[in-house]
N, C-alpha and C positions, 0 to 999 in steps of 0.2 A: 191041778194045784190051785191054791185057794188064794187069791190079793186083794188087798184092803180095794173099798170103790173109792177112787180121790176124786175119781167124776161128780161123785152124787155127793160127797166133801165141797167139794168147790160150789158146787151149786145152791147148798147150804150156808154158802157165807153170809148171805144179806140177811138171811137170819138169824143169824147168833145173836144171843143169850148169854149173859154173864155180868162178871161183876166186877167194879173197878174201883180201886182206892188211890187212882193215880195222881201222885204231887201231892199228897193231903199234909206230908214231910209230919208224920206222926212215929211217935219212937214207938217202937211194942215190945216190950219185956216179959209182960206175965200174959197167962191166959186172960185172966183181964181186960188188958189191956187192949188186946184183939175180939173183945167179945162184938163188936158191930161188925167185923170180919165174919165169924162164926153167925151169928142172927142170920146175915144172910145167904151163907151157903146152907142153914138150916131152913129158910124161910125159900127160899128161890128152887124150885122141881128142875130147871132146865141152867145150868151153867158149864157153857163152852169155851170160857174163859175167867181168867183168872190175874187182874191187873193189879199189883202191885208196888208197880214204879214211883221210887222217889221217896218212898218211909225206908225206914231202918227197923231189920226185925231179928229179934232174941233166940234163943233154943224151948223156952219155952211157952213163948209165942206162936212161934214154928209146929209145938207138936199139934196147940189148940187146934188151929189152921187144918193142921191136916186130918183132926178128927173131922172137919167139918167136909171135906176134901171127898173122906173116904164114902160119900153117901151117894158122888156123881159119876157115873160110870160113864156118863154121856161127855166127860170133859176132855178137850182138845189143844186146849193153846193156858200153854205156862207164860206170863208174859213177867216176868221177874228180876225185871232189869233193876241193878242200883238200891237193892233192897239192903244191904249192910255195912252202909255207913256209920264209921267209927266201931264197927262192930271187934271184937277180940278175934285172933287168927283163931283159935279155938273152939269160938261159936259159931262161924261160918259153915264147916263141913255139918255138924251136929243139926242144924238149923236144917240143911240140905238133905239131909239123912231122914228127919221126921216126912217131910214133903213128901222125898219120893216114896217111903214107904206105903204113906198115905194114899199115893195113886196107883202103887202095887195091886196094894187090897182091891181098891176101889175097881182094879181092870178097866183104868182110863185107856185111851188110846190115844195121846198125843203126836199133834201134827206141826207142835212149833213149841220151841223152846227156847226162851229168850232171858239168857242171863249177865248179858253184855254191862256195862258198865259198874261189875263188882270184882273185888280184889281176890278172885279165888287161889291163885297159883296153885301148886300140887296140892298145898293140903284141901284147898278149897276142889280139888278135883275127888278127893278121897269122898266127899259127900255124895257125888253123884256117879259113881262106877255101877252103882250097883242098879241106877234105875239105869243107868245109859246099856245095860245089858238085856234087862226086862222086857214083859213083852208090850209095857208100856210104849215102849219106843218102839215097833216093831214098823208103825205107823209116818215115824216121825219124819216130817218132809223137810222144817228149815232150823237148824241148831246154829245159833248168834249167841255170839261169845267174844263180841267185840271188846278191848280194853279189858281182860279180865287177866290180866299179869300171869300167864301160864307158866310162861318160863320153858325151856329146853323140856324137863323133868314133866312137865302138864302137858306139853303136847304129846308128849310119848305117849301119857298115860291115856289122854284123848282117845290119839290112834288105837292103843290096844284095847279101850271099850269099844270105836266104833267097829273096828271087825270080828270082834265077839258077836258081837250087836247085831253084826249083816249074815255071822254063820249062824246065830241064835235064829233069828227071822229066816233063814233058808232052810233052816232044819226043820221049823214049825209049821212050811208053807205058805208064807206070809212076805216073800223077799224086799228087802228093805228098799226104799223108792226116796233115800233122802236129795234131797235137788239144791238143796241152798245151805252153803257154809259161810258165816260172815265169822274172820277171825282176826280183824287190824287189831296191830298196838297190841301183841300182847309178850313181845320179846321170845321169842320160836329161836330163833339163831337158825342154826343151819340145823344142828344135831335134831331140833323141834321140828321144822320144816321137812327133813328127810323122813320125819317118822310120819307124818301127815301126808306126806306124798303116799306110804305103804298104804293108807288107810284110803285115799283118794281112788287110786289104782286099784285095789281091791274092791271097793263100793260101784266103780263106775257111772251114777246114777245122777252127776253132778251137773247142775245149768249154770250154778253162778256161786263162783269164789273168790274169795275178798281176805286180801291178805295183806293190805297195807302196813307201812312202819312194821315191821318185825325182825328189823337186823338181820335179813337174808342176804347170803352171799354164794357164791360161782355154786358151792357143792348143793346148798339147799336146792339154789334154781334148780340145777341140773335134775333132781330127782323130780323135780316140782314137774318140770316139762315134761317129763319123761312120764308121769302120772298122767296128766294133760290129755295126753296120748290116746289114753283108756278112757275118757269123759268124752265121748264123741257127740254130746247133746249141750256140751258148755254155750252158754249164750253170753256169760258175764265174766270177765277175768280182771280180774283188778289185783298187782301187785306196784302201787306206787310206796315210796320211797323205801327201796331195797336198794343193794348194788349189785346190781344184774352186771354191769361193764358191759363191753362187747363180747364178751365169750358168753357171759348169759343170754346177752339179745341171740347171738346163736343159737342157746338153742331152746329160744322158745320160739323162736320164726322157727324150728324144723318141724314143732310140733305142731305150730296153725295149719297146716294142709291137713291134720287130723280133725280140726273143730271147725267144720263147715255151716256149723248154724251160729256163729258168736257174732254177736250184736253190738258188746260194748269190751272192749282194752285197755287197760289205763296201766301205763306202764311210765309214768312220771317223776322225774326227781330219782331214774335210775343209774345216773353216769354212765348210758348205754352208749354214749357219745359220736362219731361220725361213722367210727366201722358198724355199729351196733344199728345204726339208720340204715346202712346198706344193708345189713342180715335185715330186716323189718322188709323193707321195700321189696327187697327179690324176691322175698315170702307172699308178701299184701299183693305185690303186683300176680300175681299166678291165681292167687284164690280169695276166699273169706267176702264173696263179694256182700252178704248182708249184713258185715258193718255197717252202724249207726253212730257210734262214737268209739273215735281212736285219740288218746292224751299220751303223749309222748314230751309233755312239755317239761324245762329244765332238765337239759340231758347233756349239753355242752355241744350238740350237734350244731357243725358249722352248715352253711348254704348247700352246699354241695350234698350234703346227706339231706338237706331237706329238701331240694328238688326231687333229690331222689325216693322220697315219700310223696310228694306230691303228685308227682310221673305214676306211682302205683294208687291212686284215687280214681284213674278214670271208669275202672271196673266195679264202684261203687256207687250204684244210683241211689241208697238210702240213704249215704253218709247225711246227717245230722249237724255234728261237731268232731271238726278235726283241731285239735289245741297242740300246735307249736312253740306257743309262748317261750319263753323265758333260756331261748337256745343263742345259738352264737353267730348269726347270720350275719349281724352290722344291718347296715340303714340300706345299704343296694343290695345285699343280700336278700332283705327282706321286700323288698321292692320286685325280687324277682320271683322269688316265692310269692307272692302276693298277685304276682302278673301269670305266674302259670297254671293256678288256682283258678284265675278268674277265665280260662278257656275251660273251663268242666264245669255241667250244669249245676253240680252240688256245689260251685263257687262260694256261695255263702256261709256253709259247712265250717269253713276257716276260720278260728276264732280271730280276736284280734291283739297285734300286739304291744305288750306295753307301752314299748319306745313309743306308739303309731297314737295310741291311747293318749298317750302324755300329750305331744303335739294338738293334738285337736284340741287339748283344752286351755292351750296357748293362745 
């Protein structure tokens, strides 16, 4: 069976070639208007990227673009963050639709696609279904879609392109190798979230997922972990400000003894509050010992549950940063958290806290 080389990808990074119109805050409407776009994907032989963060781009803007598009077979990294502002809901998918055609033809092989900070919700997902199936993507290691207002309805649609996507690529010989989803802020709910776990669970392939602010609650967790499960190479988890509660902190302690290599946790601002410290610590203390950062802060956890995270640090000799903040300990509470810290050598790992913050500067 036949897989892209990501080794000899990687090793070609300090290489790359490409072109970038980032911040230039230029509106592009007509062919025209993007002709210095086009000059130089006409003029430039080697482009492996493609930056246009921070203008705002039209539908027929979009198609110039990707005539110029279609001539680089060598291109890899979409980097198309925040390109349609004030744009019409209309013009978004349309816009998206010339692009990816563009790299259809072209039998580009992207490895990063980055459309985060634009208002696609469903419709704006309508634009890219059809490359997120292709064998464009076949390749694609990290898809950022931070802030792009999906909504329940978008992340559905997400999931059911990415496992097209990954039975597309298995069927061709080519098995999809994506590693990095960044998805905060884009309102999932639960219904978006459960469909995103199918997609997670089926891909398997995941090191680092990012899912902050999206109005998750008990049932998205639950599937969310449950996906978790099946990503046995996660290195990054980041779900802060959801409402996990303590039944979610359940059961995503059940599924850490699955992710033996996860590095960073960031489960903040989740009302996982003291039982929810207890499911963490009986989980941490047993395993995950290459933690490097654990954020658990603003969670309403009194003292008590934070000894009890502390007490599971000593099997952590990378910890980093451990962030407690903004929990419910009082002034002795945090005094003993603070003292039982200071007997394990990653002592300093501890961030510090506000109250403690404040006084010093007294």
């Amino acid at each position: 069976m036949s897989t892209f080389n990501f080794a000899s990808i990687a090793a070609q990074l300090g290489q790359e070639q490409g072109i970038s119109f980032e911040n230039k805050v230029l509106s592009w409407n007509t062919a025209a208007d993007v002709q210095d776009v086009v000059d130089a994907l006409n003029k430039q032989t080697t482009v492996h990227y493609l930056n246009l963060d921070g203008n705002t781009l039209g539908v027929e803007a979009a198609k110039a673009i990707g005539e110029g598009l279609k001539r680089h077979p060598e291109f890899r990294k979409a980097l198309w963050k925040n390109m349609f502002t004030g744009r019409l809901i209309s013009e978004i998918p349309e816009a998206l639709k010339h692009l990816g055609a563009a790299l259809i033809v072209a039998g580009a092989k992207l490895t990063v696609l980055d459309l985060s900070d634009n208002a696609l919700g469903p419709n704006g997902m309508r634009g890219l279904e059809e490359l997120l199936r292709s064998p464009v993507c076949y390749s694609l290691q990290e898809l950022l879609l931070c802030n792009c207002g999906l909504g329940p309805e978008g992340g559905s649609m997400l999931s059911r392109a990415l496992i097209d996507l990954h039975a597309n690529a298995n069927k061709a010989g080519f098995p999809l190798q994506l590693r990095v989803f960044i998805g905060s802020r884009n309102r999932l709910e639960d219904a978006g979230a459960t469909e995103m776990a199918t997609a997670f669970q089926t891909l398997k392939t995941f090191e680092e997922i990012v899912l902050e602010q999206n109005s998750i609650y008990i049932e998205g967790v639950e599937a969310l972990a449950e996906s978790f499960k099946h990503n046995p190479h996660l290195r990054v988890l980041n779900m802060n400000d959801n409402t996990l509660k303590s039944e979610g902190a359940e059961k995503i302690a059940e599924a850490l003894p699955f992710l033996p290599l996860l590095r960073e946790m960031s489960f903040g601002d989740c009302l996982i509050k003291t039982n929810g410290a207890y499911h963490f610590g009986e989980a941490l203390e047993r395993g995950n010992e290459r933690l490097e950062v654990i954020d658990l802060g603003f969670n309403e956890i009194n003292s008590d549950g934070g000894l009890v995270l502390v007490n599971a640090m000593g099997n952590k000799p990378k910890l980093r940063i451990l962030n407690l903040d903004g929990n419910s300990f009082g002034e002795e509470g945090s005094e003993m958290i603070i003292s039982e810290m200071s007997k394990l050598p990653t002592a300093a790992a501890l961030q510090p806290f506000q109250d403690q913050e404040e006084e010093d500067l007294e």
